[in-house]
NUBA-540703 format. One record per residue (C-alpha): residue number from 1; x, y, z. Coordinates in nm, 4 decimals. Each point is the difference from the previous one (the first is absolute). Layout:
R  resi        c1        c2        c3
R   NUM         X         Y         Z
...
REM end
This chain:
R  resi        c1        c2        c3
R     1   -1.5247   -1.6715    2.4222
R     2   -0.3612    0.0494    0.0474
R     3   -0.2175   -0.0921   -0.3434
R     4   -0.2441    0.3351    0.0764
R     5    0.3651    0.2266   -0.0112
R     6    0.1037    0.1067   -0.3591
R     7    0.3682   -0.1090   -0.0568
R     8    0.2356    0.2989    0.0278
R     9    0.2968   -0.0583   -0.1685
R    10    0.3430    0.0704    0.1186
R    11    0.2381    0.0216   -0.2773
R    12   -0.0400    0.0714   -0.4219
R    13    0.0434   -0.3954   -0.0492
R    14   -0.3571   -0.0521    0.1948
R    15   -0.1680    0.2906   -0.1734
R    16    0.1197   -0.1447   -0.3108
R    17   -0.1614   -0.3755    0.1002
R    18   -0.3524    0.2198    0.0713
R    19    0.0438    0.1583   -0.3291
R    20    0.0795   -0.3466   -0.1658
R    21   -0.3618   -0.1292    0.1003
R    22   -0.1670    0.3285   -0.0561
R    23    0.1196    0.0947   -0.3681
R    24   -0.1341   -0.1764   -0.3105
R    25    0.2631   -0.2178   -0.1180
R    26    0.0619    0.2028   -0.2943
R    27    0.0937    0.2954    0.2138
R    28    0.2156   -0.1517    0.2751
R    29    0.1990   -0.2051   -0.2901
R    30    0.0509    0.3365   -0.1846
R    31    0.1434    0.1978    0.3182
R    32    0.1827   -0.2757    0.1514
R    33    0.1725   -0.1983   -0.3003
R    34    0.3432    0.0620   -0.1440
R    35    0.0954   -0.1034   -0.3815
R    36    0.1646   -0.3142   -0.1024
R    37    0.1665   -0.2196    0.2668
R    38   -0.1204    0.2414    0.2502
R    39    0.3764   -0.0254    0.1702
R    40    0.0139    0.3347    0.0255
R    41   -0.2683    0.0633    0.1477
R    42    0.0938   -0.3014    0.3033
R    43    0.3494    0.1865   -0.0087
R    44   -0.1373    0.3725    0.0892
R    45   -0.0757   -0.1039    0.3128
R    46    0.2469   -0.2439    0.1132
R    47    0.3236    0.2378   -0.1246
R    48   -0.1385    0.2145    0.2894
R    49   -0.0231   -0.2656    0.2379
R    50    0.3989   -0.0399   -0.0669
R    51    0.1080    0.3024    0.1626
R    52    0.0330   -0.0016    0.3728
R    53    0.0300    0.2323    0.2769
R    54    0.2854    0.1078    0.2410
R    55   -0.1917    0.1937    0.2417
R    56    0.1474    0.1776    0.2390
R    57   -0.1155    0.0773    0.3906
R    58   -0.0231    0.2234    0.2691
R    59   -0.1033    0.2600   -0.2247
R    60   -0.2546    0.2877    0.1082
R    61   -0.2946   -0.0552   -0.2170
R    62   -0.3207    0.1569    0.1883
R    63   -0.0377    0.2984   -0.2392
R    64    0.0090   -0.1658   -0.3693
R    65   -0.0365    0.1639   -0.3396
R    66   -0.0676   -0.1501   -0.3054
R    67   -0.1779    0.2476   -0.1945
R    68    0.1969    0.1139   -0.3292
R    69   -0.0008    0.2147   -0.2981
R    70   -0.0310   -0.1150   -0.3698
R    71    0.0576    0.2449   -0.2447
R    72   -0.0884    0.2544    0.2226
R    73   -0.3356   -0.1814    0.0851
R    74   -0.0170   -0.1015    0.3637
R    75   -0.1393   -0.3054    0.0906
R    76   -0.0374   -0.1566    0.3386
R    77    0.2736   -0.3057   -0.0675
R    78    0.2032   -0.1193   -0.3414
R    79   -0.3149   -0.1334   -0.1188
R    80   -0.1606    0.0398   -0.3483
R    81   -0.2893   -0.2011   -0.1453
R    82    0.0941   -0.1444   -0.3649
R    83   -0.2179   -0.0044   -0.3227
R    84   -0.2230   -0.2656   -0.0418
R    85   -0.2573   -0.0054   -0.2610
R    86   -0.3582   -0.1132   -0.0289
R    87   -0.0684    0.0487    0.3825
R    88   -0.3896    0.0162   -0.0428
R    89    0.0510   -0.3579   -0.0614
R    90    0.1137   -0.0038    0.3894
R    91   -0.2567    0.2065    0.1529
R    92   -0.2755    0.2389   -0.1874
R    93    0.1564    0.3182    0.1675
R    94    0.3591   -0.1057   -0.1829
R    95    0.2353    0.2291   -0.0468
R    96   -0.2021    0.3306    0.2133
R    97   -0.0525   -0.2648    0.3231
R    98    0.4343   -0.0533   -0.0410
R    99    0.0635    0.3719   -0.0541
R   100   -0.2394    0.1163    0.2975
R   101    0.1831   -0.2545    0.2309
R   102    0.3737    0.1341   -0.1147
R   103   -0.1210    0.3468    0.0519
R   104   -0.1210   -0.0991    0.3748
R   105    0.3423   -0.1842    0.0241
R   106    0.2219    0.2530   -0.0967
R   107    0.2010   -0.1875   -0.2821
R   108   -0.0367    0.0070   -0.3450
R   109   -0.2475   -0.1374   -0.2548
R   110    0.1302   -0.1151   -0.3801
R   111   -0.2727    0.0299   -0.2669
R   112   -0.0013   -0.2688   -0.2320
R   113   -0.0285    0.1142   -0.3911
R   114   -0.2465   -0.3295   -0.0395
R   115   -0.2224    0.1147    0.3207
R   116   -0.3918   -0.0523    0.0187
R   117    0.0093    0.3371    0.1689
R   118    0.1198    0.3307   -0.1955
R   119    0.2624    0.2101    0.0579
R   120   -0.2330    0.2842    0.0987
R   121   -0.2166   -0.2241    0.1906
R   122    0.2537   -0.0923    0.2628
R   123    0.0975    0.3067    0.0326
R   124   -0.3225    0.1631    0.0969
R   125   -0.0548   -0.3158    0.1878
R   126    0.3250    0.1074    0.2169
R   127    0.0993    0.3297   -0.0905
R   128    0.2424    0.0179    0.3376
R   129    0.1683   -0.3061   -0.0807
R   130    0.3310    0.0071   -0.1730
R   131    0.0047   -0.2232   -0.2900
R   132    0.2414   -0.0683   -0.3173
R   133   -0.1357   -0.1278   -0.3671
R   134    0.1053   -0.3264   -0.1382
R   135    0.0326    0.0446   -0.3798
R   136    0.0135   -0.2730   -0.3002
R   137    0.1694    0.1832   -0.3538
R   138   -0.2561   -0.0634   -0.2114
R   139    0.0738   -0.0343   -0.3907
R   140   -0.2151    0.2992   -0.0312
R   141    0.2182    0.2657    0.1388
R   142   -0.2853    0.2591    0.0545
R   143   -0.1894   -0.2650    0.1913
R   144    0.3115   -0.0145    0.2595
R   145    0.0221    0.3374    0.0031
R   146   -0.3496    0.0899    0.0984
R   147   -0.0438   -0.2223    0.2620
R   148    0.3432    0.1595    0.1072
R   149   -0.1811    0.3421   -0.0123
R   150   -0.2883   -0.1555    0.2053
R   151    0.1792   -0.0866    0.2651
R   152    0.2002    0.3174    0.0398
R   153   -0.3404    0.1699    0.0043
R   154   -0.1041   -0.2017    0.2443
R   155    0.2306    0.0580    0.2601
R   156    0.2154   -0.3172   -0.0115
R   157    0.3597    0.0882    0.1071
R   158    0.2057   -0.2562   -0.2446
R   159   -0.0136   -0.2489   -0.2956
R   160    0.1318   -0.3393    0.1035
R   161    0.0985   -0.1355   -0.3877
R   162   -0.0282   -0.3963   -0.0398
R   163    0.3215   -0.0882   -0.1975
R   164   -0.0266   -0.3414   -0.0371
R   165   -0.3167   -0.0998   -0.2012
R   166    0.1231    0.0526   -0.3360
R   167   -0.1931   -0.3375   -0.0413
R   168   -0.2257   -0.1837    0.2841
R   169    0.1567   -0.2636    0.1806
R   170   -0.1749   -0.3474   -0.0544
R   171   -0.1900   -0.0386    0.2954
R   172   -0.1599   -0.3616   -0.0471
R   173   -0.2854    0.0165    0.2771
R   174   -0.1413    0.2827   -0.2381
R   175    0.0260   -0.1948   -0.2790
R   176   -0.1862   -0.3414    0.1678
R   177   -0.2399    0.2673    0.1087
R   178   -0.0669    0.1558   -0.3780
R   179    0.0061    0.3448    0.2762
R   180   -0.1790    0.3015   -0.1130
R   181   -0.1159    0.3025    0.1947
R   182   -0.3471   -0.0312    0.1424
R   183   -0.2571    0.0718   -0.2439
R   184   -0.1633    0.2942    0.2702
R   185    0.3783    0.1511    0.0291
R   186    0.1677    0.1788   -0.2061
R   187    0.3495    0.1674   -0.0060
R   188   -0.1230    0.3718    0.1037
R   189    0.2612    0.2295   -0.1285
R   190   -0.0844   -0.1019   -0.4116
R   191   -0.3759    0.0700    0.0905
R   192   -0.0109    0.3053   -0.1809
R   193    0.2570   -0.1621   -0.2677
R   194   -0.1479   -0.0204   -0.3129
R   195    0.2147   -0.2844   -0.0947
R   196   -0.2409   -0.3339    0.1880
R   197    0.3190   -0.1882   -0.0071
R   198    0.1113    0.1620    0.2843
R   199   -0.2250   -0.0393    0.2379
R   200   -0.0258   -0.3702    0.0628
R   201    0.1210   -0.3290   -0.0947
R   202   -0.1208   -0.2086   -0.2643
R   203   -0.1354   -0.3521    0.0343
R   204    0.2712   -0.2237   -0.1745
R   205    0.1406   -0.3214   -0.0104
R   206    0.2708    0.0141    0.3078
R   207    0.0181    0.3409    0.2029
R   208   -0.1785    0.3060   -0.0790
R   209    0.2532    0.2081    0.1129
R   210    0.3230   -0.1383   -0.1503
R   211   -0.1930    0.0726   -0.3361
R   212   -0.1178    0.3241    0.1471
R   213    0.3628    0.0865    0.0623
R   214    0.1165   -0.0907   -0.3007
R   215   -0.2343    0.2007   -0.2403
R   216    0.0528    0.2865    0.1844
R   217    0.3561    0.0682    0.2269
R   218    0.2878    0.0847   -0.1552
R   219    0.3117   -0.2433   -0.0663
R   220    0.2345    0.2628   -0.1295
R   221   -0.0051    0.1756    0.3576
R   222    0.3231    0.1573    0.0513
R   223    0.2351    0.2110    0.1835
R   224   -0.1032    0.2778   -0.2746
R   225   -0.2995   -0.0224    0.1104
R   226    0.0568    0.0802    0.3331
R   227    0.1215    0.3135   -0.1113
R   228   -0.3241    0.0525   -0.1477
R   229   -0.1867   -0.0240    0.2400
R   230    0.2063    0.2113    0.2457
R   231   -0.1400    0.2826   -0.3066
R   232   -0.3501   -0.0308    0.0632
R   233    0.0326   -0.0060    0.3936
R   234    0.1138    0.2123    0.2860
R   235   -0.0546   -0.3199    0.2298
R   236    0.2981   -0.1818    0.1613
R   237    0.0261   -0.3093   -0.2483
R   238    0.0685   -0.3552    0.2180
R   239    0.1233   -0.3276   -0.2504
R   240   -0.1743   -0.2820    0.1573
R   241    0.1547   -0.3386   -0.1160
R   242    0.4142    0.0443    0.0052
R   243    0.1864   -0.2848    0.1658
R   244    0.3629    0.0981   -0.0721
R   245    0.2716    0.2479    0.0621
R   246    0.0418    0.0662   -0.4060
R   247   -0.3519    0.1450    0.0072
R   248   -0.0018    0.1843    0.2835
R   249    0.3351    0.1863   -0.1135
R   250   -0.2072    0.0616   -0.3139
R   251   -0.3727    0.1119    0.2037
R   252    0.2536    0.2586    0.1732
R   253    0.1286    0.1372   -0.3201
R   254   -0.3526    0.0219   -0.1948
R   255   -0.1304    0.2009    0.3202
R   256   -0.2058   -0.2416    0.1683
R   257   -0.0884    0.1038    0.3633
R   258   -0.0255   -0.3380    0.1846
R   259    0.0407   -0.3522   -0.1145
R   260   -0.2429   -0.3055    0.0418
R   261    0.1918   -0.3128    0.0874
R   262   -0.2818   -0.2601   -0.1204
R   263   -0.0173   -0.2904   -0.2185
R   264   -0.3657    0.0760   -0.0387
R   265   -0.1356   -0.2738    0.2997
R   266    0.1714   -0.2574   -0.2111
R   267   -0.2755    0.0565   -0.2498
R   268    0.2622    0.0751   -0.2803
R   269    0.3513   -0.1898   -0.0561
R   270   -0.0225   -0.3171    0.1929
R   271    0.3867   -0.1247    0.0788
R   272    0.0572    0.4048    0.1168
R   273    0.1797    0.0694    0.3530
R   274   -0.1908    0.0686    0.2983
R   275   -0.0535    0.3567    0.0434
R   276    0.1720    0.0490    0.3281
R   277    0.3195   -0.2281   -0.1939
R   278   -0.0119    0.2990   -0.2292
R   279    0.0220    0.3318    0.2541
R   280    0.3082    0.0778    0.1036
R   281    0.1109   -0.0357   -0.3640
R   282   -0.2541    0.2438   -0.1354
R   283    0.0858    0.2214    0.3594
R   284    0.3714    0.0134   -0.1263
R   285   -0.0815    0.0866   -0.3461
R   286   -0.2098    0.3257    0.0901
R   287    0.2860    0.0982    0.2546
R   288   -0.2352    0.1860    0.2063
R   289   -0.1391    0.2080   -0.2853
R   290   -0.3379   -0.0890    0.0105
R   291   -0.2128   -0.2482    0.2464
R   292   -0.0423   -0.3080   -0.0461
R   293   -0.3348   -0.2658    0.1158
R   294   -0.0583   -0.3272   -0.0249
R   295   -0.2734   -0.1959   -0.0698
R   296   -0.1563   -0.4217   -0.0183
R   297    0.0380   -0.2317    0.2637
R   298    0.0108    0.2140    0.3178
R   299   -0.2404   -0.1644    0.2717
R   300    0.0703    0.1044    0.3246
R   301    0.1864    0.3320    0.2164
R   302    0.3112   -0.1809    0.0073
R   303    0.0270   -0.0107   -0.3988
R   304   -0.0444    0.3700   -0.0128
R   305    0.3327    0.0645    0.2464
R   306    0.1864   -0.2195   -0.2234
R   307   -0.0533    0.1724   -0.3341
R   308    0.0444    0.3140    0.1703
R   309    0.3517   -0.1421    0.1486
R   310    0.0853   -0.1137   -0.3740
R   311   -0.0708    0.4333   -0.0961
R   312   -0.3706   -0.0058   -0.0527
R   313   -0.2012    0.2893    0.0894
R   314   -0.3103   -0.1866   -0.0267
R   315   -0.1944   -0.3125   -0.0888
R   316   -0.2836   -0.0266   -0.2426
R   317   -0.2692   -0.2466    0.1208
R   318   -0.2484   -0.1260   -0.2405
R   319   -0.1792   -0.3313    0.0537
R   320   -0.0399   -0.0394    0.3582
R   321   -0.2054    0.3560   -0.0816
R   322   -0.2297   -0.1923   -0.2195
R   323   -0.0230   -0.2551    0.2860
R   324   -0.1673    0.2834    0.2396
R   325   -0.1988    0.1278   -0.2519
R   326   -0.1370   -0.3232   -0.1078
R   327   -0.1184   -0.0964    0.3613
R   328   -0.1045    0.3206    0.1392
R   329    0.0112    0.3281   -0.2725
R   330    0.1330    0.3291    0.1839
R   331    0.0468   -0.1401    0.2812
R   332    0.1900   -0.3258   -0.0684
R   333    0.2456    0.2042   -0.1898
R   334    0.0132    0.2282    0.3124
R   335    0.0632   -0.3036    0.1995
R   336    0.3142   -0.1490   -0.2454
R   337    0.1723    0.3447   -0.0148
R   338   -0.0723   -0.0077    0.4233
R   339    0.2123   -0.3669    0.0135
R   340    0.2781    0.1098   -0.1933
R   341    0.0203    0.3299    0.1721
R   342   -0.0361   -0.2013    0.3650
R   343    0.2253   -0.2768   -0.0771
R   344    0.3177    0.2748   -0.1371
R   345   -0.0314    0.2167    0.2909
R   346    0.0537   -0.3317    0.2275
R   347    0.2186   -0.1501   -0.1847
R   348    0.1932    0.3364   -0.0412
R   349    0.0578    0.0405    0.4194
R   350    0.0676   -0.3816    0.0409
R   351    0.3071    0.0888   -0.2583
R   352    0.1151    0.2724    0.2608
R   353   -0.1298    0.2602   -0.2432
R   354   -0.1672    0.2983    0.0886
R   355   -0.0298    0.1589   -0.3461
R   356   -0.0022   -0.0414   -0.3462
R   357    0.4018    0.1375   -0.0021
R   358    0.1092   -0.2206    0.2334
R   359   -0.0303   -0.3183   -0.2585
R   360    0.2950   -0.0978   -0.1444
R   361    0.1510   -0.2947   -0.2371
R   362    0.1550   -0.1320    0.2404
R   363   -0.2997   -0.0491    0.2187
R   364   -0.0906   -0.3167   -0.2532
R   365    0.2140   -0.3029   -0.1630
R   366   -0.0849   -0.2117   -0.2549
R   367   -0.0070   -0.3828    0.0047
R   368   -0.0224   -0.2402   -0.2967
R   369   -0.0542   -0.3325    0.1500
R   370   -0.3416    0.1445    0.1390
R   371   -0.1376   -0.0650   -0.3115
R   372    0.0445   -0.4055    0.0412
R   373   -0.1599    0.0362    0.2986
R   374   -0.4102    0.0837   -0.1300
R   375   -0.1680   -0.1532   -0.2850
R   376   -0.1165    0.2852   -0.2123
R   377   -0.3865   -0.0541    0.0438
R   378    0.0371    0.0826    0.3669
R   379    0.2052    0.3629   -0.1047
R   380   -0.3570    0.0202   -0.2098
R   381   -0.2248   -0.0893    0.2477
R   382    0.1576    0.1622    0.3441
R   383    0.0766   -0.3817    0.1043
R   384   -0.3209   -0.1222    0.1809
R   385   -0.1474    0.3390    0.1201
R   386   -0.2127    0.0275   -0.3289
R   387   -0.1578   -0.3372    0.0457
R   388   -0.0485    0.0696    0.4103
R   389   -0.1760    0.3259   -0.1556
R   390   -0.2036   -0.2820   -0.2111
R   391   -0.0625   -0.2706    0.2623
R   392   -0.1407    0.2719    0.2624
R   393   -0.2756    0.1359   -0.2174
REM end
């Protein structure tokens, strides 16, 4: 490749190698690390590398259709960016430069409760863009429900509830890195708080946001409240966290409109189950009563058909978003939503299916030896394609 070219990449892993060498270290070890072990976080990806294909042939596939619906928002595939926080520490256009590019996309943008951009912000930033509030239950009730109210004000269409942070998960590359936010960012929707604690992290001795987390989330966070919460809102209510068929049975009953299958990136309980492991249990426990997404770990179009053969309605992408941002603002998150959305509509017609209906369980089968066959770091690292990304710049 000629030197006077820019690199393009061709896949998340390479735009995550660009972001690697472009983000302080700080930043890239805070988006990209998972807590403890970090086996987890290697097993998110390889779980979907398990399932294979039984495609079938001689099947009609000029006209395609992968557009969807998602509670009643429709969005141009089963596509919908996750929360992330902090994402002025990616780019300075953050969190308005990833909602402008989901609006131009068609798919839906998550709002992180700890953005650097407010609520109100993004929304003016891309007021034709569909997008859904991430929410942390703060111990201060009347905190949580404000920022509720802001974000039904604002024109956001659902509150995506983070159910398992009762406490932060150790996440050892923060602590090596004493991490704290920025001193010139701060998190935007406690700007007007009068309580200071809210609004960034404090210098300490380990990471500045476990301590952050601690002072100020709420452990007792329960089904009750829930309930609570469903008070204060007219917004469809999403639980983002639940990995078993127990808790789904019990989102159903406390009126939750969609369910989050996540284990938070890793981030949280290291020693959890893949996501994707986790699906068709959660799937079975809703019994087609509300939808169901998935989220952490999914890489490429062919990891999108299997969670949607396993009962998915859609995946939640979150890092490889960062990745865009961090290399090219707008327009590298434009260009990651443009891969995923590329890569499923091929993959999708080389399965002999011409639409989203025509997936099926059968369509995949899993395999447990595959998992002897990669070490982990590759799983991580997209084998060797991140370092060609490396060696070619």
């Amino acid at each position: 490749m000629s030197r006077d070219k820019p690199f393009e990449p061709v896949n998340v892993y390479e735009y995550e190698t660009l972001a690697r060498q472009k983000l302080p270290k700080m930043a890239y070890d805070y988006y990209a690390s998972g807590s403890d072990d970090q086996y987890t976080l290697e097993d998110n990806i390889l779980a979907f590398r398990r399932f294979r294909f039984k495609p079938r042939v001689l099947v009609d596939i000029s006209v395609q259709d992968i557009a969807t619906n998602i509670l009643g928002i429709p969005c141009s595939f089963p596509f919908v960016i996750a929360p992330a926080a902090m994402q002025k520490m990616a780019h300075p256009d953050g969190e308005v430069a990833v909602a402008k590019a989901a609006a131009a996309s068609k798919v839906i943008m998550t709002l992180s409760s700890l953005s650097t951009c407010s609520i109100e912000e993004v929304a003016r930033a891309a007021p034709e863009g569909p997008k859904w509030f991430q929410l942390y239950v703060y111990r201060d009730r009347e905190v949580t429900k404000k920022l509720v109210e802001r974000a039904e004000k604002a024109g956001y269409c659902a509150i995506v509830v983070t159910v398992d942070t009762p406490k932060l998960g150790r996440r050892e590359a923060d602590v090596h890195n004493k991490f704290e936010l920025p001193q010139h960012l701060t998190f935007a929707n406690f700007i007007d708080s009068a309580n200071e604690d809210r609004q960034r992290t404090k210098k300490v001795d380990g990471s500045g946001l476990a301590a952050y987390i601690a002072s100020l989330f709420d452990p007792s966070l329960s089904w009750k409240d829930i309930s609570w919460l469903k008070t204060v809102t007219k917004l469809p209510i999403l639980l983002k966290g639940v990995l078993n068929g127990k808790d789904a049975e019990l989102a159903t009953r406390c009126g939750a409109a969609g369910i989050i299958v996540s284990n938070h990136g890793a981030r949280q309980l290291d020693g959890s189950p893949a996501t994707i492991d986790c699906l068709e249990a959660v799937v079975n426990g809703v019994q087609g009563k509300i939808p169901v997404l998935v989220d952490s770990g999914v890489r490429r179009g062919t990891d999108i058909i299997k969670a949607l053969a396993l009962g998915a309605q859609a995946v939640c992408v979150g890092r490889p978003i960062l990745w865009g941002l961090a290399v090219a603002g707008e327009e590298g998150v434009r260009r990651v939503i443009e891969l995923y959305r590329n890569e499923f509509e091929l993959d999708l017609g080389l399965l002999g299916c011409p639409s989203l209906a025509d997936i099926r369980r059968d369509m995949i089968v899993k395999v447990d030896w595959f998992i002897n066959s990669f070490k982990a770091s590759d799983a991580l690292h997209g084998h060797s394609r991140g370092q060609e990304a490396h060696s070619r710049l």
